[in-house]
Backbone as CSV, one residue per row, in Angstrom:
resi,resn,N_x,N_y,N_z,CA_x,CA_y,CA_z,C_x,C_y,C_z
1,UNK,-35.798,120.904,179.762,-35.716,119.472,179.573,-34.748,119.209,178.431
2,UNK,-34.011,118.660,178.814,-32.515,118.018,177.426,-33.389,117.060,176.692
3,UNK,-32.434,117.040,175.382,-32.853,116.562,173.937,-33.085,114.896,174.119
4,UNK,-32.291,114.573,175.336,-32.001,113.026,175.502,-33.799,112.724,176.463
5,UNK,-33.776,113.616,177.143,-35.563,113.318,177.799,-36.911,113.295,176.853
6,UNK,-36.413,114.526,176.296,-37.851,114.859,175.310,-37.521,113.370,174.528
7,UNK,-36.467,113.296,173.843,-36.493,111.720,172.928,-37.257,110.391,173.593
8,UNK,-36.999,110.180,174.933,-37.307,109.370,175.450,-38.724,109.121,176.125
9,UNK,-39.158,110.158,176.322,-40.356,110.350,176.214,-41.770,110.473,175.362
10,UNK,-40.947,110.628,174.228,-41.539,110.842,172.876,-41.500,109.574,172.556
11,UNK,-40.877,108.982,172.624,-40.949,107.310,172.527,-41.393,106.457,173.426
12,UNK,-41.604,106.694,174.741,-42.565,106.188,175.277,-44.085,106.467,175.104
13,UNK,-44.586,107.735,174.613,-45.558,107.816,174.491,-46.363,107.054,172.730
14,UNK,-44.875,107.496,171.943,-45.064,106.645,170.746,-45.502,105.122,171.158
15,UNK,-44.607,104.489,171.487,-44.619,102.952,171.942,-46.249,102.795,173.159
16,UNK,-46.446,103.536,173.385,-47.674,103.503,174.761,-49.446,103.911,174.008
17,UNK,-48.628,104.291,172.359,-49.938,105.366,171.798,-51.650,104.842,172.179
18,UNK,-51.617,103.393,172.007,-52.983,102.884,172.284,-53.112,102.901,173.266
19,UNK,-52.586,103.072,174.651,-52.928,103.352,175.936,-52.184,104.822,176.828
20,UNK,-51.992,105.548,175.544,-51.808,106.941,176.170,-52.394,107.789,177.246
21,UNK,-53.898,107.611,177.250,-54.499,107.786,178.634,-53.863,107.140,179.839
22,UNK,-52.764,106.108,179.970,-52.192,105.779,180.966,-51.495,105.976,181.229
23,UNK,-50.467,106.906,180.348,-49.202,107.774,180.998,-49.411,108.931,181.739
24,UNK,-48.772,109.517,182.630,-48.789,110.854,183.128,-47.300,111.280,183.459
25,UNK,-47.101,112.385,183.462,-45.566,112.711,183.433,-45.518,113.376,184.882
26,UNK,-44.400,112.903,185.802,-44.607,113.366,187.213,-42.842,114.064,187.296
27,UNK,-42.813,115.356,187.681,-41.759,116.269,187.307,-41.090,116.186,188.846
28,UNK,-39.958,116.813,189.217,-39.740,117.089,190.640,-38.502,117.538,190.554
29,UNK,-38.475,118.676,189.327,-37.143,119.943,189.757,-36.942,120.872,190.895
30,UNK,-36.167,121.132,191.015,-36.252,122.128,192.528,-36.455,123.221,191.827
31,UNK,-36.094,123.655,190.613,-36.256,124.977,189.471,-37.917,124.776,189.797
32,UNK,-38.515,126.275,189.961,-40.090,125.488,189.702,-40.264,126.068,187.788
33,UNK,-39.788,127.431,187.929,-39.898,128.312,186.320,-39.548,126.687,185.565
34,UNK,-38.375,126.648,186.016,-37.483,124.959,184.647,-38.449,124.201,184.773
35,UNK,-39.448,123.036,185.743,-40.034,122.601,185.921,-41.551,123.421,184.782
36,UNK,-41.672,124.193,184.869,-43.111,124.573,184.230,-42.860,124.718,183.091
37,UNK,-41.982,124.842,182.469,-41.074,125.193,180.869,-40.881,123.399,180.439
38,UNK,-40.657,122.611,181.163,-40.485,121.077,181.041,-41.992,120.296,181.304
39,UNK,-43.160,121.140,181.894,-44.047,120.852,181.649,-45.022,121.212,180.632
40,UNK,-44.643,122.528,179.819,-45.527,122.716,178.331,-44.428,122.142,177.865
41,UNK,-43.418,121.560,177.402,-42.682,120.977,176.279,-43.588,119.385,176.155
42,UNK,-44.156,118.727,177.784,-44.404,117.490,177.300,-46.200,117.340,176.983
43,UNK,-46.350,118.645,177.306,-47.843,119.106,177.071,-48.164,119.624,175.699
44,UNK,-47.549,120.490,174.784,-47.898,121.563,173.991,-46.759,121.286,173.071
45,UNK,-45.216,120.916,173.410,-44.029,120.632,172.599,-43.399,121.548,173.296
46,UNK,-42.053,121.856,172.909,-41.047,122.318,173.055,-40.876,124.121,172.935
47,UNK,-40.654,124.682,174.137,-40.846,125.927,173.795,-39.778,126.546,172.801
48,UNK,-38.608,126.037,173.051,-37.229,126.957,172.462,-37.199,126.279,171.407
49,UNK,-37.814,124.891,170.402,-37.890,124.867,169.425,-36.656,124.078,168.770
50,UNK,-35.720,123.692,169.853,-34.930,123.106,169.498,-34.915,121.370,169.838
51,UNK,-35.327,121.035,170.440,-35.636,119.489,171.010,-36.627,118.778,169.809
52,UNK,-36.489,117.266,170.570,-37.351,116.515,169.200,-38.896,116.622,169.321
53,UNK,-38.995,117.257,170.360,-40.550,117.909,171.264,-41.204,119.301,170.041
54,UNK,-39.851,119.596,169.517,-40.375,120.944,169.145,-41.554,120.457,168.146
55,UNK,-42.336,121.326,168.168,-43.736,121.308,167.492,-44.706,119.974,167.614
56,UNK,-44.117,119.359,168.711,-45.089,118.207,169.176,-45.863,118.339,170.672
57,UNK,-46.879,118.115,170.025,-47.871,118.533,171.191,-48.248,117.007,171.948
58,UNK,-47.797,116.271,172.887,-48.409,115.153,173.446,-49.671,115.143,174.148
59,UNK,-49.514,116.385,174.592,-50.940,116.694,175.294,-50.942,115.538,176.829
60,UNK,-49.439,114.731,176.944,-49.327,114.137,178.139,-50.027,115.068,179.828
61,UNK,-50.911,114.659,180.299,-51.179,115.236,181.501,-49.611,115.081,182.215
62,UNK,-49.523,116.632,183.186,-48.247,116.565,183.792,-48.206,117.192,185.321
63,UNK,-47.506,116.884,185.904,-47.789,116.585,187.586,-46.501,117.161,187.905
64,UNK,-46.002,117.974,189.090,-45.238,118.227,189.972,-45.185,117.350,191.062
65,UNK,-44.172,117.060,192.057,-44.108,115.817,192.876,-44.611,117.486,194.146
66,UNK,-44.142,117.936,194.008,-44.530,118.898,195.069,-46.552,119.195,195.370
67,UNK,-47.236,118.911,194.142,-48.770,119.161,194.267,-49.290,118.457,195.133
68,UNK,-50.500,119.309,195.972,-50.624,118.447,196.644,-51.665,117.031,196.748
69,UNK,-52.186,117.172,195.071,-52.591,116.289,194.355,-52.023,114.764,194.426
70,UNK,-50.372,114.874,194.202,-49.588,114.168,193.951,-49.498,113.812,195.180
71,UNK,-49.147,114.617,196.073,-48.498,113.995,197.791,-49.613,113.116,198.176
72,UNK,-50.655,112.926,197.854,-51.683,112.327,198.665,-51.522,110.901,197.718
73,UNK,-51.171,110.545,196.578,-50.767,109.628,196.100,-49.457,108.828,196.391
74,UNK,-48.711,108.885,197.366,-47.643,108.870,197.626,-47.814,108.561,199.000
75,UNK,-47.064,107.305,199.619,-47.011,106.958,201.014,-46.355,108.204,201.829
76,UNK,-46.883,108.590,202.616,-46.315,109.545,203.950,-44.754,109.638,204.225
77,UNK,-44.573,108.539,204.468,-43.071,108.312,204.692,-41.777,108.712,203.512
78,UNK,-42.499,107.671,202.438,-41.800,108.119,201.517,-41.932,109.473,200.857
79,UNK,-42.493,110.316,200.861,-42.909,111.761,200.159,-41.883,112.525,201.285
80,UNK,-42.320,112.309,202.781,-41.767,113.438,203.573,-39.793,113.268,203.781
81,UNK,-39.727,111.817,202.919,-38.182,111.580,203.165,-37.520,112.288,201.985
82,UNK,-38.356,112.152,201.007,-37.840,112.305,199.457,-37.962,113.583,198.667
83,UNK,-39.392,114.472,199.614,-39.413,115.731,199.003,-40.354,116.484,199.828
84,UNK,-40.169,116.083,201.259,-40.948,117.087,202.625,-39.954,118.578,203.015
85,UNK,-38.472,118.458,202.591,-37.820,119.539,203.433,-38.281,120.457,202.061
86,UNK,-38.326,120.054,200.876,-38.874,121.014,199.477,-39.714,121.670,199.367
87,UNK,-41.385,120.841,200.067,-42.252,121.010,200.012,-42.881,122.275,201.356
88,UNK,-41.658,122.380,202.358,-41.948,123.151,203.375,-41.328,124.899,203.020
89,UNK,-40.788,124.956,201.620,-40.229,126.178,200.980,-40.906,126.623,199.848
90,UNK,-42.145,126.020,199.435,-42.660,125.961,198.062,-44.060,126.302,198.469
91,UNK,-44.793,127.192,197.565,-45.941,127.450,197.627,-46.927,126.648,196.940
92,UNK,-46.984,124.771,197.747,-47.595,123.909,197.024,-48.913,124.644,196.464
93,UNK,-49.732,125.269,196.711,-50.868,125.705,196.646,-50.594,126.199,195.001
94,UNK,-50.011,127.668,195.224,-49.902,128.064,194.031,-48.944,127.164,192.753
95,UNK,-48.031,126.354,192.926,-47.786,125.258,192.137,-48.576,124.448,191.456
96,UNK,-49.795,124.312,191.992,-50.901,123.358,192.233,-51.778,124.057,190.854
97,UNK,-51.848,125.160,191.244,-52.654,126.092,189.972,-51.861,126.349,188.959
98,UNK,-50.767,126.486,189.145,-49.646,126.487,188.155,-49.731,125.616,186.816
99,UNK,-49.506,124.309,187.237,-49.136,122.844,186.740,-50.763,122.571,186.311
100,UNK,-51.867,123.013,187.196,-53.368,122.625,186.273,-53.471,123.643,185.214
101,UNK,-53.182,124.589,185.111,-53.100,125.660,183.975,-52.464,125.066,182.903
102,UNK,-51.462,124.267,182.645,-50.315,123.905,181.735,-51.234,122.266,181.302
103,UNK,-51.776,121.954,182.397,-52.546,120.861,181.428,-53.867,121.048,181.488
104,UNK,-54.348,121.924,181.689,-55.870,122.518,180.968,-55.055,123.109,179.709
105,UNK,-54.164,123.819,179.272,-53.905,123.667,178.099,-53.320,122.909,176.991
106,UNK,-52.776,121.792,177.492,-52.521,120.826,177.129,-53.639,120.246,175.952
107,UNK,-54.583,120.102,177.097,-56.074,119.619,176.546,-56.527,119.462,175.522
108,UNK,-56.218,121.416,175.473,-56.903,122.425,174.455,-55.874,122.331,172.993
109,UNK,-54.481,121.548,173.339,-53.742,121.417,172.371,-54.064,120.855,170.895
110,UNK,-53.492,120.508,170.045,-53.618,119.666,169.015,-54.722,119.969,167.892
């Protein structure tokens, strides 16, 4: 995740702080490794230590568009136009355990 996201995010959650339970961060790299590395930065902070994330833990819950958590939140049409040919190469399942691992530790952050 670039320095210009983590900022912007960090400021939405700043600006959102009294209703932080209402953000959730919903990811949808085709990288899944980049994707899970961009999901402890907005969970736990910044792994490489260089972003404005570094050593900030938001503890933001964080979502893959590929879970199939997520797809069921998402009209049919629009999911299978926008990220069905993705989702037929990806081991939603194990993604699924992936991305709950990263915010069960999230949780445990702070």
């Amino acid at each position: 995740m670039d320095q210009e996201s983590q900022a912007n995010i960090m400021k939405i959650a700043e600006d959102e702080k009294s209703s932080a339970d209402h953000i959730i961060v919903v990811l949808g790299a085709r990288d899944i490794e980049g994707a899970a590395i961009s999901a402890e930065t907005v969970t736990v902070g910044d792994p490489s230590y260089t972003g404005p994330l570094a050593g900030v833990s938001l503890r933001l819950p964080v979502y893959h568009i590929l879970e199939p958590k997520v797809r069921d939140w998402i009209p049919k049409d629009v999911y299978d136009e926008n990220a069905g040919i993705m989702a037929m190469v990806v081991d939603t399942e194990e993604l699924g355990k992936q991305f709950k691992a990263i915010r069960e530790r999230g949780l445990g952050a702070g």
